[in-house]
PASEBA-1860 file (N, C-alpha, C; in nm, 3 decimals):
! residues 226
1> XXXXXXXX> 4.512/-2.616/2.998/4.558/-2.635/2.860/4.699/-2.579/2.844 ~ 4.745/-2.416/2.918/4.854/-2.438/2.914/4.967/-2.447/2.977 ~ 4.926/-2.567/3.057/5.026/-2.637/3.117/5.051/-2.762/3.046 ~ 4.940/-2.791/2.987/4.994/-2.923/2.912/5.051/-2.934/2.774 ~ 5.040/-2.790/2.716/5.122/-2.780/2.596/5.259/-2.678/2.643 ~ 5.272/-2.674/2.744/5.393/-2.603/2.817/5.411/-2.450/2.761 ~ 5.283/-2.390/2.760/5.241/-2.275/2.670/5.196/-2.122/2.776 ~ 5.187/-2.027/2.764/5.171/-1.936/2.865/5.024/-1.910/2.859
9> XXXXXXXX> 4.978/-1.913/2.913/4.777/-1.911/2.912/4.774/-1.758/2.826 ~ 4.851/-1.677/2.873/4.834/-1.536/2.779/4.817/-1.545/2.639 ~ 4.912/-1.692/2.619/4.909/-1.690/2.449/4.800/-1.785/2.384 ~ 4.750/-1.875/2.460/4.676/-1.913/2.485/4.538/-1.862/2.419 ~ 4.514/-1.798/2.533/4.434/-1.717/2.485/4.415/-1.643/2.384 ~ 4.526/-1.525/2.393/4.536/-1.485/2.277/4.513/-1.569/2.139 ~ 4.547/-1.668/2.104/4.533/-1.791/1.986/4.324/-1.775/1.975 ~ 4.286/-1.832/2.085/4.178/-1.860/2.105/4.110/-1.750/2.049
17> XXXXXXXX> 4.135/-1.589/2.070/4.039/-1.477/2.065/4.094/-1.466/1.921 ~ 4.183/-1.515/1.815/4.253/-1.453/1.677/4.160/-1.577/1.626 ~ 4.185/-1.725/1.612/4.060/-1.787/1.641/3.896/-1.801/1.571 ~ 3.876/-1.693/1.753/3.741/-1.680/1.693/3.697/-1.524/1.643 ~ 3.840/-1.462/1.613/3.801/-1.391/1.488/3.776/-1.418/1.361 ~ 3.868/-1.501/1.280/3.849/-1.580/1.209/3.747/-1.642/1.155 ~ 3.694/-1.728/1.252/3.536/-1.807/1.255/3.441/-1.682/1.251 ~ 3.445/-1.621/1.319/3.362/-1.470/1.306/3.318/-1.436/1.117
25> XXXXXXXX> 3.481/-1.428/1.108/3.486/-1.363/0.991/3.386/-1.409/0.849 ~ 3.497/-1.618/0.893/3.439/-1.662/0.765/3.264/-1.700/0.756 ~ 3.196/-1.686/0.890/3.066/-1.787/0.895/2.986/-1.618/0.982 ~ 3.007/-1.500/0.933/2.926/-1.430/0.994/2.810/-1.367/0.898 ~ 2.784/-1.404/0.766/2.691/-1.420/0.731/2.609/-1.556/0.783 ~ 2.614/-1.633/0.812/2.523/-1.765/0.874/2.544/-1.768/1.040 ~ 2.601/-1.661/1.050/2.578/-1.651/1.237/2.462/-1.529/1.214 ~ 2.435/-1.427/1.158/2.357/-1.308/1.128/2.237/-1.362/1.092
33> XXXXXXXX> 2.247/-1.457/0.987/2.110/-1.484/0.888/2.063/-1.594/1.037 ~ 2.139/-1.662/1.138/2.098/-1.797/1.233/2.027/-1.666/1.334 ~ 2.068/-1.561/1.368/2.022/-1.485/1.479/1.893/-1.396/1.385 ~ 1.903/-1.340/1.316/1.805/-1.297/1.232/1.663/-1.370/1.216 ~ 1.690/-1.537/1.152/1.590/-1.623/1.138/1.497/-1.628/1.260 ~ 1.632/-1.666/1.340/1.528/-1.705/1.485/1.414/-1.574/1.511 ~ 1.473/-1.434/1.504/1.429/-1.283/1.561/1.290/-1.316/1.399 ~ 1.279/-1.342/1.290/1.228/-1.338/1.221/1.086/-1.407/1.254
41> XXXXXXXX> 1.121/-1.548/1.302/1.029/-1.647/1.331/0.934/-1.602/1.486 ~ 1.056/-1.572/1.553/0.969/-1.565/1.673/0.867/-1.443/1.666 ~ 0.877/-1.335/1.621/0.818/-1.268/1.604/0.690/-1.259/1.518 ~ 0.755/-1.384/1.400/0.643/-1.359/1.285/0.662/-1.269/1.186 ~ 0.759/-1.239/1.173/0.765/-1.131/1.066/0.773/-1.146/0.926 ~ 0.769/-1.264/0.900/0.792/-1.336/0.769/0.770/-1.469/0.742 ~ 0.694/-1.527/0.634/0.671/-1.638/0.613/0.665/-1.672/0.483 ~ 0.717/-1.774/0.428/0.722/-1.826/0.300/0.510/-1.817/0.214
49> XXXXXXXX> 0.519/-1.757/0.087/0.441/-1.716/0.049/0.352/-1.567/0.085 ~ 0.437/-1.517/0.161/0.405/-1.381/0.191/0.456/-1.267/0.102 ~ 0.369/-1.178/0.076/0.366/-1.081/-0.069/0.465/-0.975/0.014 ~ 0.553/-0.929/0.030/0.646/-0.841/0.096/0.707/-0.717/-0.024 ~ 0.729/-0.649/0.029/0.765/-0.547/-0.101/0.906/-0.397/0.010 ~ 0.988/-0.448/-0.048/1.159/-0.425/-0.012/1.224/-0.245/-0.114 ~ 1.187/-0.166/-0.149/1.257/-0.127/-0.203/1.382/-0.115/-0.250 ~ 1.478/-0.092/-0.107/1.596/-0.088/-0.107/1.677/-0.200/-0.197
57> XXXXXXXX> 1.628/-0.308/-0.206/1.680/-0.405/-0.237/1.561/-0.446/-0.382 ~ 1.511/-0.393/-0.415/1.419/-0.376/-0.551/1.314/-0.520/-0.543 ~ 1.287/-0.539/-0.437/1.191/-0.652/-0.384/1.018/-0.604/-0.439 ~ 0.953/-0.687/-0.471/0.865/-0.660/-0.442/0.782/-0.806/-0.518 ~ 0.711/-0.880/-0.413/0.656/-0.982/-0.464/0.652/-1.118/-0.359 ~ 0.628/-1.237/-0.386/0.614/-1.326/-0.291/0.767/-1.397/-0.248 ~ 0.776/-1.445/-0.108/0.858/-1.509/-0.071/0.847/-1.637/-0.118 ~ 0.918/-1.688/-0.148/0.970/-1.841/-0.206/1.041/-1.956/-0.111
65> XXXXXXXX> 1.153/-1.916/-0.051/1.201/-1.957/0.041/1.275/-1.880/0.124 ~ 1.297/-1.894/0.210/1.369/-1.837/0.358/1.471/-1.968/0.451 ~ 1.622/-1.930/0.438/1.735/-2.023/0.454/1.803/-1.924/0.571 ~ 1.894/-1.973/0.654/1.989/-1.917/0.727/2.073/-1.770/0.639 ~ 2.069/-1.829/0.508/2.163/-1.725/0.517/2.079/-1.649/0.345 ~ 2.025/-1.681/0.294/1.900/-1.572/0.213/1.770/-1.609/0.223 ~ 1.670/-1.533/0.172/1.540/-1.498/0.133/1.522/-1.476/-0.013 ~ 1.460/-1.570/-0.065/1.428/-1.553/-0.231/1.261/-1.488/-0.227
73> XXXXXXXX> 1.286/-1.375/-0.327/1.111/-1.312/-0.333/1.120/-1.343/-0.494 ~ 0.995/-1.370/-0.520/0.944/-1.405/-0.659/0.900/-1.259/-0.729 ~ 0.937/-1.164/-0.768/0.906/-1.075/-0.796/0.751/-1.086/-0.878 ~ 0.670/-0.955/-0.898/0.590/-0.977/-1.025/0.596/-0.964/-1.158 ~ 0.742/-0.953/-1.167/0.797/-0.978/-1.303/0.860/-1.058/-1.343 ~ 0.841/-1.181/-1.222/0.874/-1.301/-1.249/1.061/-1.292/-1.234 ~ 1.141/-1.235/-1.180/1.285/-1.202/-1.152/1.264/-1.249/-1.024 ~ 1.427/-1.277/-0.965/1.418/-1.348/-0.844/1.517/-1.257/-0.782
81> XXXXXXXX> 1.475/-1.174/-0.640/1.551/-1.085/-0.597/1.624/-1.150/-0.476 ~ 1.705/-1.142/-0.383/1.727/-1.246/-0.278/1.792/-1.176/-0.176 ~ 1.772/-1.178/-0.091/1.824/-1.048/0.006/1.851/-1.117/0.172 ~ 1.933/-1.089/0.229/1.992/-1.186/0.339/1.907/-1.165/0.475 ~ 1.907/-1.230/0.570/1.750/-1.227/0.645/1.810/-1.105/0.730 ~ 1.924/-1.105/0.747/1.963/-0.999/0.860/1.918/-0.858/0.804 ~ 1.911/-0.857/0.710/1.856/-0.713/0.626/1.725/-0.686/0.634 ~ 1.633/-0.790/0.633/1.490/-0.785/0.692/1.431/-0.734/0.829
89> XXXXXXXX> 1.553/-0.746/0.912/1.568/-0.723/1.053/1.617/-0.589/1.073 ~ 1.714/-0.544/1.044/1.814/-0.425/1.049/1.690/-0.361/0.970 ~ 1.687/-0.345/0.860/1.605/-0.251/0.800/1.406/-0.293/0.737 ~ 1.360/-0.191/0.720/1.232/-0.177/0.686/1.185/-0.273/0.561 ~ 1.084/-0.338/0.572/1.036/-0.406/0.464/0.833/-0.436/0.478 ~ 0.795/-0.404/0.399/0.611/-0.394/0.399/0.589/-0.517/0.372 ~ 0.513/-0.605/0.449/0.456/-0.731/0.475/0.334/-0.662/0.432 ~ 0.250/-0.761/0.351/0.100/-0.752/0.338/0.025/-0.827/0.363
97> XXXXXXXX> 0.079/-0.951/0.445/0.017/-1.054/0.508/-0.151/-0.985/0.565 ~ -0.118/-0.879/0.646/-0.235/-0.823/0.690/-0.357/-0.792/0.603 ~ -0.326/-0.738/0.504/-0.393/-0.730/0.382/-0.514/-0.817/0.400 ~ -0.405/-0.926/0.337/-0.498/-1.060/0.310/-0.570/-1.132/0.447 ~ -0.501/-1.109/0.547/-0.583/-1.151/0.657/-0.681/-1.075/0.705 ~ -0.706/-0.911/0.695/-0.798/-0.856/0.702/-0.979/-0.921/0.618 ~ -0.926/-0.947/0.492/-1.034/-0.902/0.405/-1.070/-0.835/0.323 ~ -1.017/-0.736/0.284/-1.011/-0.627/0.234/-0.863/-0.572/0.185
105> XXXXXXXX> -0.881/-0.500/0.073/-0.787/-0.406/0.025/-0.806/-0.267/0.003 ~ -0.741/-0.151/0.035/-0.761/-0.077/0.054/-0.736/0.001/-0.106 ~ -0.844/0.119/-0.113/-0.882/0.198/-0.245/-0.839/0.338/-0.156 ~ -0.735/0.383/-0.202/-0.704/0.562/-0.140/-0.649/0.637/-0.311 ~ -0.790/0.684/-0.415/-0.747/0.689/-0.514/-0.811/0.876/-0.518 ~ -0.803/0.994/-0.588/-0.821/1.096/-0.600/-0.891/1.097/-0.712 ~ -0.974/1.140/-0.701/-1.028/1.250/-0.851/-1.018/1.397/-0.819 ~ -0.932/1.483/-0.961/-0.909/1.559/-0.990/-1.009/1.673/-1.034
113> XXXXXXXX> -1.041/1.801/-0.980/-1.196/1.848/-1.014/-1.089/1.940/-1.052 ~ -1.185/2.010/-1.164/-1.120/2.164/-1.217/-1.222/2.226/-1.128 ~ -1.161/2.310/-1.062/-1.172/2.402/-0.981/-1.269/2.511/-1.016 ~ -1.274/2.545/-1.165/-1.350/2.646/-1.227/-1.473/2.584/-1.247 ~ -1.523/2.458/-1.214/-1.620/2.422/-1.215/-1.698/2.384/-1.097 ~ -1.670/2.440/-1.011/-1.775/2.371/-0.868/-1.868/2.528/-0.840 ~ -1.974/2.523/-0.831/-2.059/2.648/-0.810/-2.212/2.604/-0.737 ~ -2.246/2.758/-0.692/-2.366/2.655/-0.591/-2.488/2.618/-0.681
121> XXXXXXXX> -2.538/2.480/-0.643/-2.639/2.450/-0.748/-2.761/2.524/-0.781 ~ -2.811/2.564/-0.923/-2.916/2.640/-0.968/-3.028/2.539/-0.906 ~ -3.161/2.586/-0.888/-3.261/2.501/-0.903/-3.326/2.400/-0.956 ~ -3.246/2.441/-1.136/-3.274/2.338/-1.213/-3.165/2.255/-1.211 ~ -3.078/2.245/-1.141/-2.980/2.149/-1.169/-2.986/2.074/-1.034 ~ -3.072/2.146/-0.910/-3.138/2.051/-0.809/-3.220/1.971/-0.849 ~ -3.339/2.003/-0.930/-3.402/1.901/-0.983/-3.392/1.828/-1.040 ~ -3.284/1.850/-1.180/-3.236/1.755/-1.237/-3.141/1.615/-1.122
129> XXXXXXXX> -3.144/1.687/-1.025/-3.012/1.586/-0.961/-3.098/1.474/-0.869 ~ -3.199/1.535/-0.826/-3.298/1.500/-0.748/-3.364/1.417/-0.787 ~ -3.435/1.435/-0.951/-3.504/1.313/-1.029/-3.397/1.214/-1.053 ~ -3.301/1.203/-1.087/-3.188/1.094/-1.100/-3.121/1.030/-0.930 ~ -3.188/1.059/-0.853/-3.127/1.050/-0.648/-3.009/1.053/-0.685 ~ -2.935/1.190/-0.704/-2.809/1.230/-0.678/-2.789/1.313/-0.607 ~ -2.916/1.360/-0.539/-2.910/1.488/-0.434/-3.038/1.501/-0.370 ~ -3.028/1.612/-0.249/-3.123/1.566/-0.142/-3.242/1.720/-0.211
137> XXXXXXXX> -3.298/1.766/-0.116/-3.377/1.871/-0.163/-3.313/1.992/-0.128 ~ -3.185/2.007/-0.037/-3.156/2.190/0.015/-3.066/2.167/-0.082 ~ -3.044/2.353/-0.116/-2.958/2.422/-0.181/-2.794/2.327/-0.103 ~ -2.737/2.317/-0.201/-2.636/2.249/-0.173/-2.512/2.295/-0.327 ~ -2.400/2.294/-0.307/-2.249/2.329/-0.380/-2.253/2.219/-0.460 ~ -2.242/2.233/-0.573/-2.197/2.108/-0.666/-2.082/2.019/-0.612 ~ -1.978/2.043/-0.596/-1.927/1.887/-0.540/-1.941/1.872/-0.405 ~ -2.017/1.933/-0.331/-2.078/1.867/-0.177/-2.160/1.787/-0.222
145> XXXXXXXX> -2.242/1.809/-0.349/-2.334/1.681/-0.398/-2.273/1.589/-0.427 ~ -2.171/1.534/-0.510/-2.098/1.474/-0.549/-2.043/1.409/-0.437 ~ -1.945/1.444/-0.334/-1.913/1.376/-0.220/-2.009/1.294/-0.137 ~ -2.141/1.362/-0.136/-2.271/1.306/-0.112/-2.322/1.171/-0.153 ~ -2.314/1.176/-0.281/-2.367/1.085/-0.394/-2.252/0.955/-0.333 ~ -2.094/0.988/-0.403/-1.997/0.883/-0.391/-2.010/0.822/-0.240 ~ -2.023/0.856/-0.123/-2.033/0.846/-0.028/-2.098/0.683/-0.039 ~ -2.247/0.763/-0.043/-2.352/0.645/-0.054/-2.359/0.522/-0.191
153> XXXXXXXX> -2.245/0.574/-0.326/-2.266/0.495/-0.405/-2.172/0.410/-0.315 ~ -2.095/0.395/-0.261/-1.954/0.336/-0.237/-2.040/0.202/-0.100 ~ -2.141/0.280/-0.039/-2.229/0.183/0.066/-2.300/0.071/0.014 ~ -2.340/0.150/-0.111/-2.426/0.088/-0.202/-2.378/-0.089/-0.301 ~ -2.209/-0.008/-0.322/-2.156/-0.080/-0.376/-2.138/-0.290/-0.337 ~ -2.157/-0.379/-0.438/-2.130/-0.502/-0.404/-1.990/-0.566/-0.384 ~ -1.904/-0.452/-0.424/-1.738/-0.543/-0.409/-1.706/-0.425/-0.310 ~ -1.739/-0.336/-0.251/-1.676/-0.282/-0.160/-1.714/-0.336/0.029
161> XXXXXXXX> -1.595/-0.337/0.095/-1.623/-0.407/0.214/-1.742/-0.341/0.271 ~ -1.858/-0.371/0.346/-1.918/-0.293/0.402/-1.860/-0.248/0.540 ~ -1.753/-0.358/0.639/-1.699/-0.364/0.765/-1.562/-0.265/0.780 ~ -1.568/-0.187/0.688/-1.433/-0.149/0.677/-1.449/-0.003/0.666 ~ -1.338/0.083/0.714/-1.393/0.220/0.683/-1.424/0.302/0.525 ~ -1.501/0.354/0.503/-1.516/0.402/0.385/-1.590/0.604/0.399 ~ -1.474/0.652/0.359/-1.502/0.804/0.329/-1.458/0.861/0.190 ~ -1.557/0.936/0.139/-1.496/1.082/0.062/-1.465/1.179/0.101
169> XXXXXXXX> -1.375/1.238/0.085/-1.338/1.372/0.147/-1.248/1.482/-0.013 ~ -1.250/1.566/0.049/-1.218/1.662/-0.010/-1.000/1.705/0.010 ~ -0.959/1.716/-0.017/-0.802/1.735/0.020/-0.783/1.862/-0.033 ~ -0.670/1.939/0.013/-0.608/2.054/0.003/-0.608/2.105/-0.133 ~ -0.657/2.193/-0.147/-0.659/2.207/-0.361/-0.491/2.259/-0.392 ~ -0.499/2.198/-0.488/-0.358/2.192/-0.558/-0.363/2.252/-0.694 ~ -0.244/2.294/-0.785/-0.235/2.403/-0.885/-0.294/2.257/-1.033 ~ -0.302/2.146/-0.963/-0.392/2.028/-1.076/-0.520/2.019/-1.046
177> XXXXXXXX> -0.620/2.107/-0.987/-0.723/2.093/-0.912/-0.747/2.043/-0.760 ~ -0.917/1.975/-0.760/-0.930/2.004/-0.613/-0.951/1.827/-0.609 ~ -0.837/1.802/-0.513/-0.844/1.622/-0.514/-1.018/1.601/-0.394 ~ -1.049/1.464/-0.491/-1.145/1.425/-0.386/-1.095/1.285/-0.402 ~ -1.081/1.225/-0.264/-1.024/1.139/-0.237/-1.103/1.056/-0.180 ~ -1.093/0.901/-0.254/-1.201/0.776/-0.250/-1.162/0.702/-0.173 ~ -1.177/0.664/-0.034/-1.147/0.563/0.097/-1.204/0.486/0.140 ~ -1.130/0.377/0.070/-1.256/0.284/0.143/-1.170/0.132/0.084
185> XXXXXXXX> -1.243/-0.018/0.132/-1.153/-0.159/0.091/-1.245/-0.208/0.032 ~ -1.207/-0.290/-0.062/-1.248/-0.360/-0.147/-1.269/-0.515/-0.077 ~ -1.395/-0.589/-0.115/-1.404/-0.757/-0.035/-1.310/-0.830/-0.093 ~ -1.206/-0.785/-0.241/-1.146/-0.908/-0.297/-1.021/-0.882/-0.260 ~ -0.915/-0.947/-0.226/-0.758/-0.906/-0.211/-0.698/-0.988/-0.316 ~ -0.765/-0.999/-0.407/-0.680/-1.053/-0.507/-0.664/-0.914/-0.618 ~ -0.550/-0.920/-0.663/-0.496/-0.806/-0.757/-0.603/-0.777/-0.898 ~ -0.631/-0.854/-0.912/-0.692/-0.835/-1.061/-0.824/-0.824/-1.051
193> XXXXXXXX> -0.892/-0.897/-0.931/-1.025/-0.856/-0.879/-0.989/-0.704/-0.789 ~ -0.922/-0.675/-0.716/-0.917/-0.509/-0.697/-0.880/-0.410/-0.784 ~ -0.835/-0.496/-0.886/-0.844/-0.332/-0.988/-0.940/-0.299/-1.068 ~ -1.017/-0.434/-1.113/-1.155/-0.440/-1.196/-1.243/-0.362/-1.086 ~ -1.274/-0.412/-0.960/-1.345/-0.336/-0.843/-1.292/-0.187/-0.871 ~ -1.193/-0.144/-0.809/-1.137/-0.020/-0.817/-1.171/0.060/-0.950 ~ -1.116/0.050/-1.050/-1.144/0.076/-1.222/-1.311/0.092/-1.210 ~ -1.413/0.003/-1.194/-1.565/0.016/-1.197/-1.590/0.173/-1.146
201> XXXXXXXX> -1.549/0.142/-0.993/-1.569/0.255/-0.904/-1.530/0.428/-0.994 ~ -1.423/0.408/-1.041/-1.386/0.567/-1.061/-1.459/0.540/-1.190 ~ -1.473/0.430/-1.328/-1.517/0.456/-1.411/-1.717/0.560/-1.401 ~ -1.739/0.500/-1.318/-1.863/0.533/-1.263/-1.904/0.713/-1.188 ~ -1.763/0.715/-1.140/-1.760/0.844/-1.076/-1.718/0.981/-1.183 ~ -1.632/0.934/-1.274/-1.579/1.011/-1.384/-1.715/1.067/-1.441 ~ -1.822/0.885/-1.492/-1.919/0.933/-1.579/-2.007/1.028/-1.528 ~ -2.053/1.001/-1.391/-2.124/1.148/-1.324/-2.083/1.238/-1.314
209> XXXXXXXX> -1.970/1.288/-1.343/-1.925/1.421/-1.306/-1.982/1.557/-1.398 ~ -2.027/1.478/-1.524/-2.140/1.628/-1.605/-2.307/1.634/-1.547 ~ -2.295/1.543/-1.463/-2.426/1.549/-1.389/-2.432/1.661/-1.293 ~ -2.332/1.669/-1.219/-2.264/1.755/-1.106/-2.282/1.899/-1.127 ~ -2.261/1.889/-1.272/-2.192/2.047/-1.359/-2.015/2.019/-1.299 ~ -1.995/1.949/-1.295/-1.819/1.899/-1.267/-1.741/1.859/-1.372 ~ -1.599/1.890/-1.376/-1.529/1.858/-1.503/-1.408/1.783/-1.457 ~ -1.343/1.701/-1.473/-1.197/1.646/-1.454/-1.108/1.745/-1.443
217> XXXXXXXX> -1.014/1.783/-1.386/-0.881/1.850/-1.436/-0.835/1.817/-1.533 ~ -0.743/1.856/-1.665/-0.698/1.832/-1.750/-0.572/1.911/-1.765 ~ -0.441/1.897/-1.770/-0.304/1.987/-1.725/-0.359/2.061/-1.895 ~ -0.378/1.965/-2.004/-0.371/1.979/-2.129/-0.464/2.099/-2.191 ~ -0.594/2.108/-2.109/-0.704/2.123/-2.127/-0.702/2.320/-2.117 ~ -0.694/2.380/-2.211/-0.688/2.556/-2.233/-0.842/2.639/-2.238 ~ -0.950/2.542/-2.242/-1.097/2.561/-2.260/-1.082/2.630/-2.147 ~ -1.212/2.762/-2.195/-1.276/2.828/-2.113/-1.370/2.784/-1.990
225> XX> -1.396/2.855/-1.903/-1.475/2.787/-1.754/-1.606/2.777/-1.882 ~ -1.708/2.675/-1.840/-1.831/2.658/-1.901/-1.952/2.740/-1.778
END
């Protein structure tokens, strides 16, 4: 080439590398979003109608479409956030595809115990617990009964997965009380059927808690221990 424009190949070149800076410059969002897509696809990391949730970029909701050079998410407030695919790649974003392909949705919710209320159970409050099957026959701690009870209501339960793990446990007590923490998935992954599921569950657990001799935490709450 440069012999036939009677040109020095140095400059040549040089032309060529200023060039394809240039081209760099103007088309390197659609060279990023073309290398991105592909890294996107092959992997699987994203697919149109997938519920994804982005912070950084205030995402959170279904994908709409996916182009070389953006990603439109449908928010659940109905806003359209749009964020470039190379950003999906470079940085962190929660796919819940799994979610929904599992089966299940997951319930990791706390109840709050006032602390001044857990004591070891009297006799009569074994029996009382015992005629209602909320407890077994040994001397047992008021919310070891309770963890007991939720345990098996949660087995018991018709919208909770049976295939999936499900525990109560107890967590580190904190200056808001003593968290007991509800683990376990729900059979529906639809939003409005897991919160009605979810909502049942604690409504149910709240109402036993004067069965227990157990009280909620309350930040508000100045009453004496009962």
């Amino acid at each position: 080439v440069s012999i036939l424009i009677g040109q020095d190949a140095t400059a040549v070149l040089a032309g060529l590398g200023a060039s394809a800076a240039i081209i760099m410059l103007i088309f390197r969002d659609s060279i990023l979003g073309l290398v991105a897509g592909v890294q996107l696809s092959a992997n699987d990391m994203l697919r149109p109608g997938d519920w994804i949730t982005m912070a950084k970029y205030g995402a959170d909701g279904y994908v709409t479409e996916v182009t070389l050079t953006t990603v439109k998410v449908q928010n659940f407030d109905k806003t359209i956030t749009t964020i470039p695919p190379y950003a999906l790649v470079s940085d962190s974003f929660q796919n819940w595809r799994g979610m929904w392909d599992s089966g299940g949705r997951r319930i990791k919710r706390s109840l709050l115990i006032d602390a001044s209320s857990v004591h070891n159970c009297t006799a009569a409050e074994l029996a009382a617990l015992r005629e209602k099957g909320l407890a077994g026959a040994e001397p047992v701690v008021n919310l070891y009964a309770l963890r007991e009870y939720a345990a098996r209501y949660l087995k018991g339960h018709p919208g909770i997965h049976p295939d999936l793990m499900q525990m109560v446990r107890m967590l580190q007590p904190t200056p808001e009380g003593i968290p007991v923490e509800v683990y376990c998935f729900t059979r529906e992954t639809d939003w409005v059927a897991y919160e009605a599921v979810q909502g049942a569950v604690f409504d149910h657990l709240f109402a036993v808690l004067p069965d227990f001799g157990l009280r909620a935490y309350q930040r508000s709450s100045d009453r004496e221990p009962q």
